[in-house]
Structures are given as structure tokens and as C-alpha cells.
N, C-alpha and C positions, 0 to 999 in steps of 0.2 A: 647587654643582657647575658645573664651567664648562664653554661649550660648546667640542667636538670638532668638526675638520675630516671631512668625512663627503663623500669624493669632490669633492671640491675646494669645497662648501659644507658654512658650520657649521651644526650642528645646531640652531638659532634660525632660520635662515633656512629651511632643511626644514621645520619645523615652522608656518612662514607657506605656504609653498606647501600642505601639508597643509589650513590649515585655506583656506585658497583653494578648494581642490578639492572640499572641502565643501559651501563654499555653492552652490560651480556644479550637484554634484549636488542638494543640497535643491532650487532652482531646475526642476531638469530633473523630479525626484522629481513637483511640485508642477504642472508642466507635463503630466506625460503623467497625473496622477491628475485633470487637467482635461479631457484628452480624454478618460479613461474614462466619467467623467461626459457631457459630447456623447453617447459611444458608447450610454448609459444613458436618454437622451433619446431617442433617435432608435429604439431599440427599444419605448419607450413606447407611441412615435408610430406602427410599426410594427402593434402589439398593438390600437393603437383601428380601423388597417384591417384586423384579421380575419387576422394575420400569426401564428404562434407566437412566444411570448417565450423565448431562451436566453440569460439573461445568461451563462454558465461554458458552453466552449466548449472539450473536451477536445481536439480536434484544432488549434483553432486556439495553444492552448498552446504544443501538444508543438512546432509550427512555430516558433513565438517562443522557444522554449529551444533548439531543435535550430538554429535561425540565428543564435543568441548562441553557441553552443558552436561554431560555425563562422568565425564571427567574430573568437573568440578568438585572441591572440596572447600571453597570460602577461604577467605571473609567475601571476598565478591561473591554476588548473587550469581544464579545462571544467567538471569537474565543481559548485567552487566559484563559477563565472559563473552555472551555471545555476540553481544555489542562489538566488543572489542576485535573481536577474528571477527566479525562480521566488515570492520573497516582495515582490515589488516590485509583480508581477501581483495577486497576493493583496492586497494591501493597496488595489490599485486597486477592483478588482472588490468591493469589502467598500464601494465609496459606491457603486456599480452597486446590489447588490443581494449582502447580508450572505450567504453561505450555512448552511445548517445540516447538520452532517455527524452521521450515528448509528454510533456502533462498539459493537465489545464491549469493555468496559468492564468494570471502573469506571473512573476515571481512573488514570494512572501505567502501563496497559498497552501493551504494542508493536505495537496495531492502532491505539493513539490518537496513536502517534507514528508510524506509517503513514501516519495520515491528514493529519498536521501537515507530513508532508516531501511529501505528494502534493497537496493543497491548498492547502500555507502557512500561515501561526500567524493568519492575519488573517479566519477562520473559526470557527463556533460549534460545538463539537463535543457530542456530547449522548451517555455512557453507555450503554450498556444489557445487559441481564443477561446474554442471550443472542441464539445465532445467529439463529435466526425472529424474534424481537423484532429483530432489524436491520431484518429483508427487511421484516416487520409497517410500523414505523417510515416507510421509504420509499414502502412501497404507498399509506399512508395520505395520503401527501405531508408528514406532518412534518415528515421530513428531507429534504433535497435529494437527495443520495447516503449510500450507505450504506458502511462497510469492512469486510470477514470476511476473516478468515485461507484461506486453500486448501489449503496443503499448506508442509511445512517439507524443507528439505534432507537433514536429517538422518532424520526418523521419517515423509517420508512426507505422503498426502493427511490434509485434514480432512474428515471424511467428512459431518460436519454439513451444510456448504456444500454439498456436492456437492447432498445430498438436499433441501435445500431449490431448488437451482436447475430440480429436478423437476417440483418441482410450484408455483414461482413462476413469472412473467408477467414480472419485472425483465429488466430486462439489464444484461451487463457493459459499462462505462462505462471500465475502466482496470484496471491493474494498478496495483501496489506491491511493491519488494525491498525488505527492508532486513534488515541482515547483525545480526544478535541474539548478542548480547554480554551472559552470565549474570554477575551478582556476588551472591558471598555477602556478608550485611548483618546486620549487628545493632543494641544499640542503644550497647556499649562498645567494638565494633569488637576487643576481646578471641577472639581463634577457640575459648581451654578456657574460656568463657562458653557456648560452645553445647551443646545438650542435645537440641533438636531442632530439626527445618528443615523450612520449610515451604515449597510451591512447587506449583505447577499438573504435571499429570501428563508432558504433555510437556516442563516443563523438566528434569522428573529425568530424565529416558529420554536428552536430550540431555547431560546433565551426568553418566551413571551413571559411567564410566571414573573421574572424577576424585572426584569422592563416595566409588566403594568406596576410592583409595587412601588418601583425606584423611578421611573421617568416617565409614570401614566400621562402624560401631557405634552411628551417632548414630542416631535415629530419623527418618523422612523421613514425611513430614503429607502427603499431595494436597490442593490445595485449588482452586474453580474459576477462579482465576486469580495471575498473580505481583503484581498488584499487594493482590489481598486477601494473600496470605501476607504482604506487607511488610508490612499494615498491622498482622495478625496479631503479627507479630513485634517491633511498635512497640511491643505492652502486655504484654509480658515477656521480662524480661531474660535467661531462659533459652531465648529462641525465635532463631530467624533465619532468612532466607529468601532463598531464591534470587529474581533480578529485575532487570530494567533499570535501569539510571540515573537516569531520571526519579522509578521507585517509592522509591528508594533516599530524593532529594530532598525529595520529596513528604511523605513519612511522618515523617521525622528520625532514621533510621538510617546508618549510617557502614558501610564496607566494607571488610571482611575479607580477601576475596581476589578479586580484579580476571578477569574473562574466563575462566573457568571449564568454558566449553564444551569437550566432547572434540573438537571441528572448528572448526578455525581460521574456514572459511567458512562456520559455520552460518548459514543463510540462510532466512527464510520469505517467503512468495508472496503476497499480500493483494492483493483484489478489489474495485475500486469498484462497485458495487449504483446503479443507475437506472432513472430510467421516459423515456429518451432514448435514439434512434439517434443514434452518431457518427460522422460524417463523416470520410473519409478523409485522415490527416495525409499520408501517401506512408512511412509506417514503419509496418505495423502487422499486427495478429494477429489472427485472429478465429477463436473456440472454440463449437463446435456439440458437440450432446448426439445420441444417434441409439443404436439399437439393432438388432441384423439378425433376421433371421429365422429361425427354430431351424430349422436346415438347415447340409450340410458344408456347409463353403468360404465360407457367407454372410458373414463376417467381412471376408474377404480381398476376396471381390469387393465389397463395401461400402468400399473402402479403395481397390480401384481406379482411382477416377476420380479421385483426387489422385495421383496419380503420373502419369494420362495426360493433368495438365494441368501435370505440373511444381508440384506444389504441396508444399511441404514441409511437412510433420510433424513439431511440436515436441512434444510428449505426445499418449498417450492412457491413460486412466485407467477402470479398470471398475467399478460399484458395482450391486449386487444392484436386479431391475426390483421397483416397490413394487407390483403387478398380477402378476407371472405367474411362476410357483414355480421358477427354477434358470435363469430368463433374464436378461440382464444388460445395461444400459443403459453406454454408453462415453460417455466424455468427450474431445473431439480439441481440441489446440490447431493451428492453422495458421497458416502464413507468409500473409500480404496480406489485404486488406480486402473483404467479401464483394460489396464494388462494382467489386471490379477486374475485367475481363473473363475470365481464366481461373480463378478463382475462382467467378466468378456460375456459369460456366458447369459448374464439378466440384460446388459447393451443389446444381444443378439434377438434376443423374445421382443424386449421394447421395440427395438426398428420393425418387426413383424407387425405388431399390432397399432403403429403412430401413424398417422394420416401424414403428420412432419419430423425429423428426427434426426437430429443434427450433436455428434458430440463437441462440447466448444473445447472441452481439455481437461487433462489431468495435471494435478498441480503439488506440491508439498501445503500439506496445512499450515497455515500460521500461527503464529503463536503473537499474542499479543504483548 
């Protein structure tokens, strides 16, 4: 094939500037994973004077993404720049000091690629059965941070989380979006192959529309996650299941029908778990737990003091108190960091007037 003129150079000589560009980044790559290292020193050195050690530094992040996407001028999106320094950081930070992240698992689930788009691939992710075995995990220090699901767009809170944020000591460290795209998978990618399907409870709930029209007959399996159903579904040819991309890969099943969800935006909400205060990016949200006092109005006027500081209300969420029979503990997310001055000051009125009152953390907003 011969080369083509390509904006008034041929395609040979594009392909030198290419690999040109290359090196200058490897170079640059190689350079700023030298100062990571310094950076990695110098906290050492910090730690022998009686200093706290943080290598992973959620605010200082969110800064370094949020001033690459500002920076930006295309062709790449923000969104793909910030990608990019989002795994560049990652990789840095992995000769600082590796981290180890606990999700719910097993592998191939959509909290373990939660934690892979919130972290970066240049992290040890570590499994675990369930939600308290996260929070467990962290408490113990095994893992650095921890990821749980919170709630999905479509079905709603996870009420495990909630309850565990009760009566743990962690805090929220971060959020995670990411927009959940179901495929049906088998292992001949055949659809009158399938006989039954297997899927964790809230994928069918999310997929039921398209289910009844496409497999009103088939039988539907719950199982406690989509990556066991792929796997499930890897040791018989009359199985298939719903699941991510990744379980699809992973296990060696092929797919049947692509995006499956009845909501284009299905979306879930995922929680970074830590035993760290973060520091205020200048974007951020912080979500306190509190319950009123069994009395009218107590509600209302427990809400008061964010509106007479201007503070906006992104959720609030209610789950049954685990002490006192028909009383009910809230969950607030709010606009700003609990260090900002009208914030500190509406936190301070709230604990005055909550029967409970717990902040779980300040965190950078996500960006989906």
C-alpha cells in the first residue's frame, strides 16, 4: 500500500511525527514518575518527624484532573484527558506507595471497575464476598480504601451500605458513577441456546421490560452477583447471564444482545470507604447521617439550618433507626466541604438540634 497525501503530508511522514511524540511523552511519563518518587521521599522523611503519612491524596487529585480538563483544548474530550492523568497519576503513585483497594466482588463486577476508573488500573484490587467484609477489610487496614455500591438510578438505595455506615467509624473518601450497560452472554452467543439466565437481583429489576418482551418464558436464576452468574453460565451451554463487559471477557462467553437495560442512563453511585479526612478540592459534597427527634416539625426544623446558610441539598435518604422501634435515621448529601465557613457553621446548628448526628465525610464531586 502506498502512502496517501494526508493534509498536505504523506502518510509516512505523519507516522514519524507520531512516533516522535511518543518518545517526548515516554520521556515526560518517566520524568514526572521521578518526581513522584521525590514526592515519596520526602513524605518518608516527613513520617520519621512524627508527621502523618498520605501517599493518595483525593483532593489533591480531583485538582490535578479538574486543571487538565481546564486546560484542555481537543480533539480529545475532557472527559478522555482526564482519563488519561487519571492513569498516569495511578501509575505514578503505584512507586510512591502500591495501594490496595477492597470491593465487592468477585472479579469481573461493576464495583471492581468502579474502583479501576476511580483509582486507575495501577492498583491492587482485592474481592470480597460482601458489604461488611468491605467496611471489615478497611477497618482492619488491609485495604487502603474500600468501594460499595450506594444506590442505582434505576432501583434506588443499597440499603446494606447505608446500614453499615451506622454503625462504622470509616468515612466517605469519594464517590464513583459509572453508567451500567447489561449484556446478555452465553457460551455460543446462540439466543434459542438459552433456557435459563442467571443475574444478581438488581440486574433483572433493571433489565425486567426487556426480559418480559425477549425471554417472557425463560427462567431468571438470582444469583449474589453478575459476575458469579457469568461464571455460572460459563459451565453450561443452556445457561446465560446477564453482566458487564468485563464478566463477559473474563469468563469466555460471547454476547447475545448488547445494552439491555430498560434506561438508557442506568447509572449506579459507588462509595470510596476510608480511615482519612479529606481535604477540600474547592468542588465538593459532604454527606452526614442524623436523625430528629420524635416530635412534629422536628424534621423540618433539623433541615432548617441548610437553607439559612444557603446550602443545597442533593439527597436525602431514610432507613429504619437499628435502637428505637418506628424511628428513622436520614441520610443528607450537601453542596460544599464541611471546612467551608457556611457549612461549618449549618453542621454546628444541625448537631444542636439531631437526636443522632454523625458526619460521614467530605469528598470531591464526581463527575460522571
Amino acid at each position: 500500500m502506498t502512502d496517501v497525501e494526508v493534509s498536505g503530508l504523506d502518510l509516512q511522514t505523519i507516522r514519524q511525527q507520531i512516533d516522535d511524540i511518543d518518545e517526548q511523552l515516554l520521556k515526560l511519563f518517566n520524568q514526572r514518575a521521578d518526581c513522584a518518587i521525590q514526592v515519596a521521599e520526602t513524605k518518608k522523611q516527613a513520617l520519621k518527624e512524627g508527621e502523618p503519612l498520605e501517599f493518595f491524596r483525593p483532593d489533591r487529585e480531583a485538582q490535578v484532573i479538574q486543571r487538565i480538563k481546564e486546560l484542555n483544548q481537543g480533539p480529545l474530550s475532557d472527559k478522555e484527558a482526564g482519563r488519561l492523568i487519571r492513569e498516569v497519576m495511578s501509575a505514578c503513585l503505584a512507586l510512591e506507595q502500591p495501594l490496595k483497594i477492597a470491593y465487592l466482588g468477585p472479579e469481573g463486577t461493576f464495583t471492581q471497575a468502579a474502583a479501576l476508573k476511580h483509582f486507575g488500573n495501577s492498583v491492587d484490587t482485592v474481592a470480597l464476598s460482601c458489604i461488611p467484609d468491605v467496611f471489615s477489610s478497611v477497618q482492619a487496614g488491609h485495604a487502603d480504601f474500600g468501594l460499595v455500591p450506594v444506590e442505582n438510578s434505576t432501583e434506588g438505595v443499597i440499603t446494606h451500605t447505608l446500614d453499615m455506615f451506622i454503625q462504622s467509624d470509616l468515612k466517605v473518601c469519594g464517590e464513583v458513577e459509572v453508567r451500567i450497560h447489561h449484556q446478555l452472554a452465553n457460551l455460543s452467543q446462540n439466543p434459542d441456546d438459552i433456557q435459563q439466565i442467571f443475574s444478581h437481583q438488581q440486574s433483572f429489576a433493571q433489565c425486567r421490560n426487556w426480559l418480559d418482551q425477549n425471554y417472557p418464558s425463560v427462567e431468571r436464576i438470582p444469583v449474589n452477583s453478575n459476575a458469579e452468574a457469568a461464571r455460572l453460565a460459563a459451565e453450561d451451554s443452556r445457561s446465560a447471564a446477564i453482566c458487564g463487559v468485563q464478566a463477559v471477557e473474563i469468563f469466555g462467553l460471547k454476547t447475545c444482545h448488547k445494552n439491555i437495560e430498560d434506561l438508557a442512563n442506568n447509572t449506579t453511585r459507588f462509595m470510596v470507604i476510608g480511615d482519612m479526612q479529606v481535604e477540600p478540592s474547592g468542588m465538593d459534597k459532604t454527606t452526614i447521617l442524623m436523625s430528629a427527634h420524635n416530635q412534629p416539625g422536628s424534621l423540618l426544623s433539623l433541615l432548617k439550618p441548610l437553607a439559612d446558610n444557603a446550602i443545597s441539598m442533593n439527597k436525602i435518604e431514610s432507613r429504619p433507626s437499628p435502637d428505637r422501634l418506628w424511628e428513622y435515621v436520614f441520610f443528607v448529601d450537601i453542596d460544599g466541604h464541611q471546612k467551608n465557613e457556611n457549612v461549618a457553621r449549618a453542621l454546628v446548628e444541625l448537631q444542636k438540634k439531631a437526636a443522632l448526628f454523625k458526619i460521614l465525610g467530605s469528598y470531591p464531586k464526581v463527575e460522571l
